[in-house]
C-alpha positions in Angstrom: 6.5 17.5 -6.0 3.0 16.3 -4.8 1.9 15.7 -1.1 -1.0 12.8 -1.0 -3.2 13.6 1.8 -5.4 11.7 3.7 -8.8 11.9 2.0 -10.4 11.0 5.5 -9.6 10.1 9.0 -8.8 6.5 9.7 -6.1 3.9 10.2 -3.4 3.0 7.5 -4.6 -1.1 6.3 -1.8 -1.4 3.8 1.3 0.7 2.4 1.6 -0.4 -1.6 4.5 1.3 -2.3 8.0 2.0 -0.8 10.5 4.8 -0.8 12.1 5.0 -4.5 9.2 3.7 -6.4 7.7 4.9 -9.7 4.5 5.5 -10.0 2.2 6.8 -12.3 -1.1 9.0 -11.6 -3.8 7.0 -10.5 -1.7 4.3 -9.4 -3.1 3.1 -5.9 -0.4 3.9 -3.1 -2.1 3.5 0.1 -5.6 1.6 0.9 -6.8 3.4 4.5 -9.7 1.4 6.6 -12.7 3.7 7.5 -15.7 2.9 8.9 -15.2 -0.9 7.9 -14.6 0.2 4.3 -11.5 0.2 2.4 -10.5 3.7 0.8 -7.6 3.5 -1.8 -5.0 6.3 -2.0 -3.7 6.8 -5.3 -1.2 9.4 -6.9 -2.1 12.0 -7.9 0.5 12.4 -10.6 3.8 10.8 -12.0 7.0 10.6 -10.1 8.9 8.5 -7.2 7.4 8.1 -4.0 10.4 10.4 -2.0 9.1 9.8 1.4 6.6 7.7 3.3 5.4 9.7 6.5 3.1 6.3 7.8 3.5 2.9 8.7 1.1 0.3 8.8 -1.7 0.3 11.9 -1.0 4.4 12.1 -4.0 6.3 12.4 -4.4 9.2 9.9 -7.1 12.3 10.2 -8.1 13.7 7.2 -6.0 15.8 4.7 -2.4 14.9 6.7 0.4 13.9 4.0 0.8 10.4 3.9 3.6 10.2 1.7 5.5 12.6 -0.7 5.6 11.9 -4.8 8.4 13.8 -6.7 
């Protein structure tokens, strides 16, 4: 089981995925908005995604979980 932090504060743009997905490492998850830019969360290994802790619009400081990967 892998959390996926935050990998700096901002808001949440776009949510990829949804509970019960398979993913595979590096796979993009989660693109953040930060200072005008767009940051993409990816994860960091293989697995479902067994929780999503964010919507879309929330705003996120850096290293929270955003979602869970098991």
């Amino acid at each position: 089981m892998a959390d996926v932090l935050a990998p700096m504060s901002g808001n949440i743009w776009k949510i990829i995925v949804k509970e019960g997905d398979l993913v595979s490492e590096g796979d993009e998850l989660i693109i953040m908005e930060a200072m005008k830019m767009e940051i993409p969360v990816t994860a960091p290994c293989d697995g479902t995604v067994k929780s999503l802790l964010v919507k879309e619009g929330d705003p996120s400081e850096a290293d929270s979980v955003l979602l869970i990967v098991e």
